[in-house]
N, CA, C and O of each residue as an XYZ file, in Angstrom:
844
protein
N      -7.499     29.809     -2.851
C      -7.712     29.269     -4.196
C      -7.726     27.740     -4.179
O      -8.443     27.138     -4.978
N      -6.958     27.088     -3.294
C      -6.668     25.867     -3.293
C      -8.149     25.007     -2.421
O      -8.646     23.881     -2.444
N      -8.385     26.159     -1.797
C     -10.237     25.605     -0.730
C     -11.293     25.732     -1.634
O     -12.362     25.257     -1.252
N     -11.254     26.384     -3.011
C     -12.085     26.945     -3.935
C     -12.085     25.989     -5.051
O     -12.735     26.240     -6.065
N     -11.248     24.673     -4.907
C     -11.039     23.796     -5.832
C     -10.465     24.163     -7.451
O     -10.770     23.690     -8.546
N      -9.688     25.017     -7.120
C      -8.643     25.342     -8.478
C      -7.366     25.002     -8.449
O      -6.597     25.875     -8.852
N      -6.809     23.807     -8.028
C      -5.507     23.281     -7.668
C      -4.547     23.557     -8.843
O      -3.354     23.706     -8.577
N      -5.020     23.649    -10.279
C      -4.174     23.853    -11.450
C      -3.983     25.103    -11.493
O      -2.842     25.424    -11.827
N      -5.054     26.341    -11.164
C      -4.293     27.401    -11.195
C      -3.744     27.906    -10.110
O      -3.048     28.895    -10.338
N      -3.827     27.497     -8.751
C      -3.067     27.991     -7.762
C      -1.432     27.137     -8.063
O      -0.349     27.554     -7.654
N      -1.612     26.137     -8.708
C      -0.097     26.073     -9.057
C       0.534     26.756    -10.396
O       1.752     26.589    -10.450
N       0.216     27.180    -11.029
C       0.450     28.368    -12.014
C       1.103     28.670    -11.107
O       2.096     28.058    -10.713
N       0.437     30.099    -10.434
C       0.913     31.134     -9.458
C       1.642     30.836     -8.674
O       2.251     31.789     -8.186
N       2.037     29.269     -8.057
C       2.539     29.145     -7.139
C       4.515     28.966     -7.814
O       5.617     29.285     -7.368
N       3.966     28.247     -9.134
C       5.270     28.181     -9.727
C       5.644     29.455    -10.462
O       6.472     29.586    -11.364
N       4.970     30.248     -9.969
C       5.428     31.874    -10.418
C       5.945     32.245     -9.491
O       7.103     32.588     -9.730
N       5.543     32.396     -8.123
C       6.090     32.486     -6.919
C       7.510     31.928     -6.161
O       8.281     32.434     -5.345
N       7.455     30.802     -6.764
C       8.855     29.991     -6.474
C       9.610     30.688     -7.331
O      10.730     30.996     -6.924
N       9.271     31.049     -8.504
C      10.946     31.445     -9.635
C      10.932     32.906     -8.504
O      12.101     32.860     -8.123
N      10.524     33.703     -8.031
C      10.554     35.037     -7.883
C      10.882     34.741     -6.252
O      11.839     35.448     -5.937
N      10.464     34.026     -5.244
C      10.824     33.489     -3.867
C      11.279     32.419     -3.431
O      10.747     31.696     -2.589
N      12.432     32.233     -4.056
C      12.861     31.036     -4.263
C      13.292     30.333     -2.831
O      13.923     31.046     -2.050
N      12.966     28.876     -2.413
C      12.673     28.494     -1.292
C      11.926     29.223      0.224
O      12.271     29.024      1.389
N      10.696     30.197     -0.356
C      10.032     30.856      0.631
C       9.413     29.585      0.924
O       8.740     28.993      0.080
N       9.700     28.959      2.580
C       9.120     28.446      3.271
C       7.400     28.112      2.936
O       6.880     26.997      2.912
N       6.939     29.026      2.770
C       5.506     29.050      2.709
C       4.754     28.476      1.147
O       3.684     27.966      0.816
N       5.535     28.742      0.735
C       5.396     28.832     -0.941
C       5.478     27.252     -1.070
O       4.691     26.544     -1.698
N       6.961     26.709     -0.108
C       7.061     25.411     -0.602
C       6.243     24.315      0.022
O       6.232     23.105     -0.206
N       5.468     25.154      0.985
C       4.636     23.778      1.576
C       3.174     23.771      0.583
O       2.484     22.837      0.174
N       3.053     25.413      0.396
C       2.186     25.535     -0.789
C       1.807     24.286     -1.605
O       0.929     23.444     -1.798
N       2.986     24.690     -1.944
C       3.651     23.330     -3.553
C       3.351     22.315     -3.287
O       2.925     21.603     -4.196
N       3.429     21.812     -2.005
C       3.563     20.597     -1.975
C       2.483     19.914     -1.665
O       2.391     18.706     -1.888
N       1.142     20.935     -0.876
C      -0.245     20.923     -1.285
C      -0.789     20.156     -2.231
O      -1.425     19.105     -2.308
N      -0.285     21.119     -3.042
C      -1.659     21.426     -4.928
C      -0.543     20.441     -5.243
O      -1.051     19.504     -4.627
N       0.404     20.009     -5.649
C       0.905     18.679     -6.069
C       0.517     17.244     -5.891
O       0.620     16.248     -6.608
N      -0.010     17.490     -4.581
C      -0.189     16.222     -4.184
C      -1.696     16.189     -4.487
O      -2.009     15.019     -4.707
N      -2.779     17.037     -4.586
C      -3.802     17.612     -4.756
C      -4.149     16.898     -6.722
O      -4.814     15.941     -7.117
N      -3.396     17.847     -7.397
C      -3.103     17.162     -8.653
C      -2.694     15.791     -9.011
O      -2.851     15.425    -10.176
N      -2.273     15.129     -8.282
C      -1.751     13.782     -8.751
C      -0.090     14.485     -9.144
O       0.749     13.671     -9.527
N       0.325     15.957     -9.036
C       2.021     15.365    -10.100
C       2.916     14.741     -9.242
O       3.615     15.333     -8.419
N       2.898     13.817     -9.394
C       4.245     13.044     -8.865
C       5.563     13.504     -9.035
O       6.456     13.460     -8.189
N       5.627     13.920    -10.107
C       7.026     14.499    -11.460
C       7.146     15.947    -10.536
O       8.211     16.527    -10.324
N       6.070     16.302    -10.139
C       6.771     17.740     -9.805
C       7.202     17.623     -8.436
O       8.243     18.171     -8.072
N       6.372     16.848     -7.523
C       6.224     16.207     -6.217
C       7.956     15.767     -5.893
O       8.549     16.096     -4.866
N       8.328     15.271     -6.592
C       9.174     14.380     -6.666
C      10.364     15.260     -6.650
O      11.216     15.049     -5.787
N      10.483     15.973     -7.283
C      11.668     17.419     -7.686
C      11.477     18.355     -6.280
O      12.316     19.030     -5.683
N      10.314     18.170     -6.046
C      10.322     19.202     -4.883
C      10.912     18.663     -3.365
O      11.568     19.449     -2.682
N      10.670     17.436     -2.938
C      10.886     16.858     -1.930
C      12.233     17.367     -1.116
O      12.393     17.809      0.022
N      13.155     17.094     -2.253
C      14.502     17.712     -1.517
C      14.573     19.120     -1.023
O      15.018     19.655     -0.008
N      13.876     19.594     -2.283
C      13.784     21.435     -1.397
C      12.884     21.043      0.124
O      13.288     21.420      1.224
N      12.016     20.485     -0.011
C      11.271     20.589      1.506
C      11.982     19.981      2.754
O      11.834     20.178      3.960
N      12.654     19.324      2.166
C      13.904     18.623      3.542
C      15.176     19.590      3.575
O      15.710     19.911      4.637
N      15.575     19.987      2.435
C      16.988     21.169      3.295
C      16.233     21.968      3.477
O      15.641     21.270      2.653
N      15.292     23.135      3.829
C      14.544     23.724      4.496
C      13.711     23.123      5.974
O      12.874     23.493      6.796
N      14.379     22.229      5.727
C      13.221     21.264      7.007
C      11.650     21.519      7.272
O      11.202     21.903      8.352
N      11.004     21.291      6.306
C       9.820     21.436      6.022
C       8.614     20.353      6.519
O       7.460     20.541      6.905
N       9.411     19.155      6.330
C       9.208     18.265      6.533
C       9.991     17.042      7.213
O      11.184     17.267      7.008
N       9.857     15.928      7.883
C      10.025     15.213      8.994
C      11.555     14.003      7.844
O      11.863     14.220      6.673
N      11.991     13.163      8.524
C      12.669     11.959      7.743
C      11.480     11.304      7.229
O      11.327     11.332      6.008
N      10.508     10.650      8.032
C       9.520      9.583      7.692
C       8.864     10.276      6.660
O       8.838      9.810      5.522
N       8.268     11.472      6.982
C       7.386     12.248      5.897
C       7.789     12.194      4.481
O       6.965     11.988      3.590
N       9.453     12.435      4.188
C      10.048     12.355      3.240
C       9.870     11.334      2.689
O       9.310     11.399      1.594
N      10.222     10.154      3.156
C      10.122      8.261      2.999
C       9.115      8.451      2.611
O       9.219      8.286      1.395
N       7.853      8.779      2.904
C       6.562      8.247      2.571
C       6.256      8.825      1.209
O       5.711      8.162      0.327
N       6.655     10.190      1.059
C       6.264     11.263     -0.065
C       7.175     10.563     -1.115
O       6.829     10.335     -2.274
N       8.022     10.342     -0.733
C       9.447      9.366     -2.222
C       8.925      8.336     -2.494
O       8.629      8.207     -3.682
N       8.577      7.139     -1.515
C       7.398      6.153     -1.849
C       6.463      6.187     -3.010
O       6.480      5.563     -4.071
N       5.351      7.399     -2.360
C       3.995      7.347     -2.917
C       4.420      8.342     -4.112
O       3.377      8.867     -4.504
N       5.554      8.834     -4.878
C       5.840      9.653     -6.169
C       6.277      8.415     -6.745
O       5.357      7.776     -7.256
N       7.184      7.996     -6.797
C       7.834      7.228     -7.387
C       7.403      5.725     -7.919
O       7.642      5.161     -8.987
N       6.656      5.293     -6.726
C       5.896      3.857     -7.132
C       4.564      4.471     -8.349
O       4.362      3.723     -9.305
N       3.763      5.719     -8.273
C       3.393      6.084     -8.761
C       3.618      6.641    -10.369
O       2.814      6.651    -11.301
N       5.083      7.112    -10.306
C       5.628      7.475    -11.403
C       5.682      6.018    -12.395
O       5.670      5.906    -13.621
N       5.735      5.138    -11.473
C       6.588      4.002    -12.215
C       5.515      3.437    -12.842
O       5.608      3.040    -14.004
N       3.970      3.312    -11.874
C       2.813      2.772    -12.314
C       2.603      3.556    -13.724
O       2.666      2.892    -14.758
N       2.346      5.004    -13.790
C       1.961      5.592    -15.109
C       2.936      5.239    -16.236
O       2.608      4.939    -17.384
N       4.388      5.332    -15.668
C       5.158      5.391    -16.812
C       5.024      4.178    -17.647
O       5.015      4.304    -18.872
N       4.921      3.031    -17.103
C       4.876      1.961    -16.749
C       3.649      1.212    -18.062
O       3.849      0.218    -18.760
N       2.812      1.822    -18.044
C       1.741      1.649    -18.590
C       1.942      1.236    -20.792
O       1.278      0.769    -21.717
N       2.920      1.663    -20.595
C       3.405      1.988    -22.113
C       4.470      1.524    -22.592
O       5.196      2.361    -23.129
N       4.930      0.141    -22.584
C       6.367     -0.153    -22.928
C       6.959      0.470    -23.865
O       7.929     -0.097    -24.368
N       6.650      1.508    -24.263
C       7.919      2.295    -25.673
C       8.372      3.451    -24.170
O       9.152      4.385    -24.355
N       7.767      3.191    -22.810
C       8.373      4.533    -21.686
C       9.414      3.587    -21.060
O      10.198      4.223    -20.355
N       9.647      2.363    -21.096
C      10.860      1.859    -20.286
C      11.923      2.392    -20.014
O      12.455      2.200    -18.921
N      12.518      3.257    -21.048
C      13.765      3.954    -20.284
C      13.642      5.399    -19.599
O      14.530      6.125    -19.151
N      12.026      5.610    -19.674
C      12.168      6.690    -18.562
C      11.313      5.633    -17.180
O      11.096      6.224    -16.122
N      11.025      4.623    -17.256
C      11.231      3.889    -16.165
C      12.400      3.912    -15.509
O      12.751      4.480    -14.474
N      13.088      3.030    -16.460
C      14.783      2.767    -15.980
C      15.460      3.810    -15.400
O      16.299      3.466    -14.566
N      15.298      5.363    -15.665
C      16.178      6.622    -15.274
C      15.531      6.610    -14.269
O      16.397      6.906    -13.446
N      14.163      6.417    -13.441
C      13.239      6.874    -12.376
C      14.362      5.571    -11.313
O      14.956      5.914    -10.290
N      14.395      4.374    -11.797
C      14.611      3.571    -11.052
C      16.326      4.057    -10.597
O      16.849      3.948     -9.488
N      16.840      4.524    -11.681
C      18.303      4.482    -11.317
C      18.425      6.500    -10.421
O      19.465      7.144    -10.280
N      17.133      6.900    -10.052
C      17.424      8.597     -9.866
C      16.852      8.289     -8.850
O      16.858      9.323     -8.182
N      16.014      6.997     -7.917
C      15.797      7.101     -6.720
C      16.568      6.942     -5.894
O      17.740      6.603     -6.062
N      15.989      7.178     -4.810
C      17.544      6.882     -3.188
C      17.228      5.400     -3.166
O      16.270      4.673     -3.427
N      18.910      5.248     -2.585
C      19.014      3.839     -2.668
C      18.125      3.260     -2.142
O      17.548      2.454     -2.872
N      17.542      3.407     -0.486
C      17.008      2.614     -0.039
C      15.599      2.054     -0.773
O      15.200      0.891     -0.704
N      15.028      3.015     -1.398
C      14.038      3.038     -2.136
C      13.948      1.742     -3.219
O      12.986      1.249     -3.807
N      15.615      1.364     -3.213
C      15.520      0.385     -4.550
C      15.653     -1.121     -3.542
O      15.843     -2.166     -4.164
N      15.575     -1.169     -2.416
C      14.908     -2.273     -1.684
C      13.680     -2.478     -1.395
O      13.362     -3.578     -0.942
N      13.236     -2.015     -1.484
C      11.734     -2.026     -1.274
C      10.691     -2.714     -1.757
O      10.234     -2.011     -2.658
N       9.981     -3.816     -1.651
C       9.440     -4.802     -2.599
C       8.736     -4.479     -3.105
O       8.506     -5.246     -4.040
N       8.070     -3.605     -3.082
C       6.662     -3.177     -4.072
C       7.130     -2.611     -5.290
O       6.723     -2.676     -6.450
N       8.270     -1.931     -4.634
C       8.711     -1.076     -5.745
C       9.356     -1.938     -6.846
O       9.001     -1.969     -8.024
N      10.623     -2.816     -6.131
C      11.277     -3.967     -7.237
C      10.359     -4.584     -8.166
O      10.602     -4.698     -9.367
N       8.877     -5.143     -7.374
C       7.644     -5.786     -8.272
C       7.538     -5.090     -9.013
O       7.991     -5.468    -10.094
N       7.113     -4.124     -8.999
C       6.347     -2.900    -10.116
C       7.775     -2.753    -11.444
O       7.832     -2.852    -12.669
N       8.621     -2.509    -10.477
C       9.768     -2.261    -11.689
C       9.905     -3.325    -12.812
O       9.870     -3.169    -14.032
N      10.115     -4.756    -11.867
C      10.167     -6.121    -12.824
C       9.111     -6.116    -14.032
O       9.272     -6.481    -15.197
N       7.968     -5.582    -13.385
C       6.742     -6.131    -14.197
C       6.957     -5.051    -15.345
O       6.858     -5.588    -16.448
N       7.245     -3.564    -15.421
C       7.899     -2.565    -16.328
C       8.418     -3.173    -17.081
O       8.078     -3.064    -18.259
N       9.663     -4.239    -16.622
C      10.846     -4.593    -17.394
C      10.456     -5.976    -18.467
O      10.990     -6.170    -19.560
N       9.434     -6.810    -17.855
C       8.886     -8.166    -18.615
C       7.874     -6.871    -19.839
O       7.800     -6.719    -21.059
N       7.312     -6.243    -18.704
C       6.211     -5.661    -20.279
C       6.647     -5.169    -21.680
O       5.995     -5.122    -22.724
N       8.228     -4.733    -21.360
C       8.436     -3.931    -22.261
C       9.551     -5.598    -23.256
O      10.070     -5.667    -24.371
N       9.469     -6.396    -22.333
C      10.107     -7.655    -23.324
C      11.846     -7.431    -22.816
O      12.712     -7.709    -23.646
N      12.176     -7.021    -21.698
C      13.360     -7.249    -20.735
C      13.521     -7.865    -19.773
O      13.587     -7.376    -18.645
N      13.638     -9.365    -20.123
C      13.309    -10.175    -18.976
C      15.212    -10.230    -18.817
O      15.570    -10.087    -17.648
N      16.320    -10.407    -19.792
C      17.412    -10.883    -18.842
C      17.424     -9.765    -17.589
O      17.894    -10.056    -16.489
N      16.868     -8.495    -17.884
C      17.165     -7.282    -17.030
C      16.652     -7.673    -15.494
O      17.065     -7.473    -14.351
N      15.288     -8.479    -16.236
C      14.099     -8.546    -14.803
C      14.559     -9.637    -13.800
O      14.276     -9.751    -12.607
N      15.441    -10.507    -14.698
C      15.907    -12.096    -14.130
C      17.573    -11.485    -13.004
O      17.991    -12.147    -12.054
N      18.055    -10.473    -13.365
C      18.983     -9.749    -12.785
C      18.629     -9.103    -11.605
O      19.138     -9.320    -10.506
N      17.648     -8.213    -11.883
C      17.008     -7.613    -11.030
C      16.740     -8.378     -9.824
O      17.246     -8.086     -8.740
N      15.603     -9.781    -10.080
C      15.388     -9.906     -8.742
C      16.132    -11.253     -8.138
O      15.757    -11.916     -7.171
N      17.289    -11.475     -8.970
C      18.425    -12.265     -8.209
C      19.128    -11.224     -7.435
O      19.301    -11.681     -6.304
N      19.482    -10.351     -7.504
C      20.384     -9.333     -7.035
C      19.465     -9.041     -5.480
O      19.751     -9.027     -4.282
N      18.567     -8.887     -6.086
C      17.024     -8.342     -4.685
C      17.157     -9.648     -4.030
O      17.074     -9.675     -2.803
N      17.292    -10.407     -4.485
C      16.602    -11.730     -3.526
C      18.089    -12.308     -2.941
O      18.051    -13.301     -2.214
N      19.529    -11.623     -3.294
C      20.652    -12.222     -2.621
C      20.747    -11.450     -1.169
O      21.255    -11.762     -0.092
N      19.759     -9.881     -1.809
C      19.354     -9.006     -0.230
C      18.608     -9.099      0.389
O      18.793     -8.583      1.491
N      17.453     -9.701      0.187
C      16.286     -9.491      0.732
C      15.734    -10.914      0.336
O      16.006    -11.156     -0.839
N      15.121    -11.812      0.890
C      14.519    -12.819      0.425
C      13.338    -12.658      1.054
O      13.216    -12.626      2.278
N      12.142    -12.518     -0.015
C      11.085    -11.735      0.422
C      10.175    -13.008     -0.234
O      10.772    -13.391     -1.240
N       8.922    -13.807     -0.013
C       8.602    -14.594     -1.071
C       7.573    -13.723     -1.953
O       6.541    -14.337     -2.221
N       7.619    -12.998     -2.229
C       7.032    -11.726     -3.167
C       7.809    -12.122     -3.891
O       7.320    -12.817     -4.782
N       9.440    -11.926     -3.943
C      10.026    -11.858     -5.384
C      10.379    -13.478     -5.794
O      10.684    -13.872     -6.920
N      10.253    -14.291     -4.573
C      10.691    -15.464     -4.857
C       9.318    -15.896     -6.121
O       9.627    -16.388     -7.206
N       8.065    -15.653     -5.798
C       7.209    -16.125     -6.162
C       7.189    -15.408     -8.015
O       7.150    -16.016     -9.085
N       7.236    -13.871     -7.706
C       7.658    -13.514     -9.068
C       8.933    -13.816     -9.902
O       9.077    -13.354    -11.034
N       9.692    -14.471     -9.402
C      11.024    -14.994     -9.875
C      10.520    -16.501    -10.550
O      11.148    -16.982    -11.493
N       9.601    -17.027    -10.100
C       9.209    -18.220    -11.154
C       8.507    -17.654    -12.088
O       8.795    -18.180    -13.163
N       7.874    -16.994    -12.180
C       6.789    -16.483    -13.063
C       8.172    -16.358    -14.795
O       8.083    -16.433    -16.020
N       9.188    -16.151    -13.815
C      10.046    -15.633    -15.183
C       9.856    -16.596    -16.391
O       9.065    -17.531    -16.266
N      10.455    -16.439    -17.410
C      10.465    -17.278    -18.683
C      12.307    -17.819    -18.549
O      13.172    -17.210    -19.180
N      12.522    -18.585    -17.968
C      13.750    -18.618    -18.334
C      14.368    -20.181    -17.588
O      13.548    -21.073    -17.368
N      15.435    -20.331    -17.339
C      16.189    -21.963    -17.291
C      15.435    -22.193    -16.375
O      15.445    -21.309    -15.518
N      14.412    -23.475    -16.085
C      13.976    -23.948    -15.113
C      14.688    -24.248    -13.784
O      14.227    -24.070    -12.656
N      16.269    -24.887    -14.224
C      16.816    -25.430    -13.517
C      17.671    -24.462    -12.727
O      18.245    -24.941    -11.749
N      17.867    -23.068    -13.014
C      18.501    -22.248    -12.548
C      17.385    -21.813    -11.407
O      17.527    -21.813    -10.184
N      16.197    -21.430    -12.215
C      15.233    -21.144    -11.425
C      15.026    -21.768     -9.630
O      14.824    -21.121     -8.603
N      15.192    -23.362     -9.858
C      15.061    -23.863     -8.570
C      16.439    -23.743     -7.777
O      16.589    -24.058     -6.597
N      17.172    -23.361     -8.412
C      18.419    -23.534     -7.722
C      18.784    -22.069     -7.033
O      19.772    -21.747     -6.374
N      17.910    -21.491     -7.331
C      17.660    -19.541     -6.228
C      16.723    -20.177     -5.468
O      17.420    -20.024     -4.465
N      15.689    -20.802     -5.007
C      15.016    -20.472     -3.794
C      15.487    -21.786     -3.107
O      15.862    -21.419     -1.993
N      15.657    -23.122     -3.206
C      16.826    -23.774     -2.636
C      17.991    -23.235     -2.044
O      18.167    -23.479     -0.850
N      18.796    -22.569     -2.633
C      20.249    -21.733     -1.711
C      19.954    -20.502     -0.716
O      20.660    -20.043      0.182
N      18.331    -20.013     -1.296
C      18.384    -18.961     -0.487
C      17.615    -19.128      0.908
O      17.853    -18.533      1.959
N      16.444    -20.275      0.599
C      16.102    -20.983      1.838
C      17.429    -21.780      2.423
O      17.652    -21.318      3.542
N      18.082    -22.472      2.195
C      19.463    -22.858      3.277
C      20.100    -21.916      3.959
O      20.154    -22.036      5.183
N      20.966    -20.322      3.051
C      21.442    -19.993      3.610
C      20.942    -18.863      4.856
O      21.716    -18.283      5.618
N      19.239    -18.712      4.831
C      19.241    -17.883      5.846
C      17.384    -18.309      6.590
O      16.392    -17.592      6.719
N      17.698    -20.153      7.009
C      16.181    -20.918      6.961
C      15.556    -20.119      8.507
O      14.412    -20.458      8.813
N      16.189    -19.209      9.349
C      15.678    -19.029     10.470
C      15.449    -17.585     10.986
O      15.011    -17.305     12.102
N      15.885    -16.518      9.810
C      16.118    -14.829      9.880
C      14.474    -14.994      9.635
O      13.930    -15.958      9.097
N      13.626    -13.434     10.337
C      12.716    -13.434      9.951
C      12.283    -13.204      8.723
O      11.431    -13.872      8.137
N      12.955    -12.097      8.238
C      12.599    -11.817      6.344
C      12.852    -13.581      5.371
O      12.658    -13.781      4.172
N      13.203    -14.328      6.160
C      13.017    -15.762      4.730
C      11.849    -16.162      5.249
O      11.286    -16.070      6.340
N      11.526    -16.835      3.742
C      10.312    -17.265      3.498
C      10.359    -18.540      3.919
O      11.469    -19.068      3.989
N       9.226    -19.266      4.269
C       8.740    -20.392      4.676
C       9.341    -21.636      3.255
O       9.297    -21.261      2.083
N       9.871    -23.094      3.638
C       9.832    -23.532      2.401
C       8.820    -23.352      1.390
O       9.034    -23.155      0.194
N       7.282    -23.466      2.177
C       5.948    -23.387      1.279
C       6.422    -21.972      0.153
O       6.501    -22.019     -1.075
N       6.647    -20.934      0.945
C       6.887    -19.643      0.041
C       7.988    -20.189     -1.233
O       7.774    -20.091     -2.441
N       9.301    -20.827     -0.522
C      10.066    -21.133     -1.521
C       9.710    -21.165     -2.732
O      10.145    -20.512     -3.681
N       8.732    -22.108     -2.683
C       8.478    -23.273     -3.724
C       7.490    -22.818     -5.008
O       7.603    -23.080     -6.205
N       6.275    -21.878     -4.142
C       5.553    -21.374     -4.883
C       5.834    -20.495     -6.526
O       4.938    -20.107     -7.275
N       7.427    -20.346     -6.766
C       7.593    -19.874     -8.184
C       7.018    -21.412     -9.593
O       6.560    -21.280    -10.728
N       7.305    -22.553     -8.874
C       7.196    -24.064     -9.440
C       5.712    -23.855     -9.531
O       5.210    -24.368    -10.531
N       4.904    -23.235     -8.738
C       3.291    -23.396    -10.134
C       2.833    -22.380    -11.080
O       1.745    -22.227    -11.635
N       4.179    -21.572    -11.143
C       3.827    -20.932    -12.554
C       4.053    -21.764    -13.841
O       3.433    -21.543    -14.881
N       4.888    -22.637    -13.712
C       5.464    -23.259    -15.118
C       4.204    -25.044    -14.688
O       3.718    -25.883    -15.447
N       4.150    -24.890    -13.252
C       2.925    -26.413    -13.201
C       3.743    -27.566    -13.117
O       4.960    -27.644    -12.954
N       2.658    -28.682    -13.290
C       3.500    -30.214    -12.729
C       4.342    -30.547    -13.878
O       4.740    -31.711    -13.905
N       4.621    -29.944    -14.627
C       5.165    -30.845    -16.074
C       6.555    -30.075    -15.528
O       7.484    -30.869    -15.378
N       6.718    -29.359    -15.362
C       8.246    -28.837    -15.223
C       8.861    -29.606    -13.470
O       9.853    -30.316    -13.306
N       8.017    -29.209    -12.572
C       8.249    -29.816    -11.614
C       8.815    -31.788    -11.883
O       9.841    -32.211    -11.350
N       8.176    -32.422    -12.507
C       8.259    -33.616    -12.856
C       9.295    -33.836    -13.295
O      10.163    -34.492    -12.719
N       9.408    -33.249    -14.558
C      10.819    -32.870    -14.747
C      12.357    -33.216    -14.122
O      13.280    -33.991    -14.372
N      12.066    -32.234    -13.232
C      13.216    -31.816    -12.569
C      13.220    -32.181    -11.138
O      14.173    -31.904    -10.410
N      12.121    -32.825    -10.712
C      12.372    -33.176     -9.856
C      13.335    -33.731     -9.277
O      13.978    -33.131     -8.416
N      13.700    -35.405     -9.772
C      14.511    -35.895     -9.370
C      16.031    -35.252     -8.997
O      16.676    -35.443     -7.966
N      16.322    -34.585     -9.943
C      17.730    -33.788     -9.577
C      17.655    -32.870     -9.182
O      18.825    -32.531     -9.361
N      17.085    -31.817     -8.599
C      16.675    -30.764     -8.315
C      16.000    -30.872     -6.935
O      16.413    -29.919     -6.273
N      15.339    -31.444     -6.377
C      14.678    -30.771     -5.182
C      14.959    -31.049     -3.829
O      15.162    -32.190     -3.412
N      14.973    -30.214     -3.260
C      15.453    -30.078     -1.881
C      14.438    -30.868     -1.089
O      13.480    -31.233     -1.770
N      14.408    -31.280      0.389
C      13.392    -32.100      0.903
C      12.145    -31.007      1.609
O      11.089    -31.478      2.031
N      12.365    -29.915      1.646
C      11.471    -29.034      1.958
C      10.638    -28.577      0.611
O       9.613    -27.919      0.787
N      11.073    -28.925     -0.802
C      10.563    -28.765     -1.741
C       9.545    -29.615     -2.826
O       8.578    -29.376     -3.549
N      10.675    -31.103     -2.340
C       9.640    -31.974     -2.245
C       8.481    -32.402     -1.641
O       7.785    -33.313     -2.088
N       8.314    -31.949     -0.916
C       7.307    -32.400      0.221
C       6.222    -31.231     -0.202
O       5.071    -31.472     -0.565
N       6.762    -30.023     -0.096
C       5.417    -29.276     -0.461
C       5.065    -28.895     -1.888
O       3.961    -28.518     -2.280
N       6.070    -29.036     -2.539
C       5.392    -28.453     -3.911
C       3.986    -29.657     -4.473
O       2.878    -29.220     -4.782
N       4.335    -31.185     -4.509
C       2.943    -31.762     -4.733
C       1.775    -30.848     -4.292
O       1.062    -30.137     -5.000
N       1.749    -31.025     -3.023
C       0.520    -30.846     -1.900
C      -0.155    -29.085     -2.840
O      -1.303    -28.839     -3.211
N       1.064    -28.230     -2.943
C       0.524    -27.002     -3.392
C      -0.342    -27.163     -4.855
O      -1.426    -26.608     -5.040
N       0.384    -28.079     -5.918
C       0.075    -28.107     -7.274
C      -1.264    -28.752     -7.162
O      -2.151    -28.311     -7.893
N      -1.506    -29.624     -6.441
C      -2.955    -30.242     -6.039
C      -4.121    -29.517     -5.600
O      -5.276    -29.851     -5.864
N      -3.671    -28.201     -4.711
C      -4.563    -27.472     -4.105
C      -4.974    -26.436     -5.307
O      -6.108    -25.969     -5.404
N      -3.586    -26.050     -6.478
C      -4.523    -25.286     -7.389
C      -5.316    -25.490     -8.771
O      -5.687    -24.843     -9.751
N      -5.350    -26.899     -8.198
C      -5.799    -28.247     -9.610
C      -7.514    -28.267     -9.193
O      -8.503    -28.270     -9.926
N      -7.361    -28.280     -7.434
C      -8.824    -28.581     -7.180
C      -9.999    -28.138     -7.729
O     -11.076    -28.567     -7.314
């Protein structure tokens, strides 16, 4: 049925099959077919664990399938700021490691600004960026709406305290949150505010996206 291109009704039957064979091996790789076949993430997602205590599937396989549900879930849910708090439950019902993950933190932040939760989003990726200093979030961490001066004072401490691990960003990365707000804020704050790796490149960058 599923080679015959009827993926919606072989999962009918298939979720008829599960209430009546409950974790039949066969049934659940079934499932996990026509799910992925369909786009449901939502069901995809519920199922995963049955396919790992059955060992159905590999560690990595799992990782990848929790990945591609969940970043997915988050994209649709995502779409609609009156769904933020079934964002928020997706974010707080994944495995931890899952909530390191930068694509995923991005996607979440951008959930959290759409729906008009920025102290949430400004939390979010200070917390991410005291773990992970990725210039993904450094760069979306300027984008924020919020104290300029706090702002420079996260990618300053976080370039010092770790300028030579591979996961930190280059000063250039640092710096790059300073042309979301442009030269008027930079000017600003310069004088009290910038580090010598910050000075030096933020001009050179604000020039290159003036050209």
């Amino acid at each position: 049925m599923i080679d015959r291109q009827q993926p919606e009704e072989a999962l009918a039957i298939l979720t008829r099959l599960d209430k009546q064979l409950t974790n039949h091996p066969q049934v659940l790789k079934l499932l996990k077919q026509v799910h992925l076949s369909v786009n449901d993430w939502e069901g995809l997602r519920r199922l995963i664990p049955r396919l790992a205590a059955q060992k159905l599937i590999t560690q990595q396989e799992r990782e990848q399938l929790e990945l591609k549900a969940y970043r997915e879930l988050i994209i649709f849910e995502a779409k609609n700021p009156t769904n933020i708090e079934r964002v928020r439950g997706l974010w707080a019902d994944m495995p931890d490691y899952l909530r390191g993950n930068t694509e995923l933190i991005v996607l979440y932040t951008e959930a959290l600004l759409h729906a008009n939760e920025e102290p949430i989003a400004e939390r979010l990726l200070n917390h991410s960026l005291d773990n992970h200093w990725d210039a993904r979030l450094v760069k979306r961490y300027g984008l924020l709406n919020v104290d300029a001066a706090r702002q420079l004072a996260k990618p300053k401490s976080g370039y010092k305290s770790a300028p030579t691990t591979p996961s930190c960003c280059s000063p250039v990365d640092a710096c790059h949150y300073v042309l979301a707000s442009g030269k008027k804020r930079w000017n600003t704050l310069k004088p009290a505010s910038a580090s010598a790796p910050m000075a030096k490149c933020v001009p050179s960058l604000l020039a290159s996206t003036q050209a």
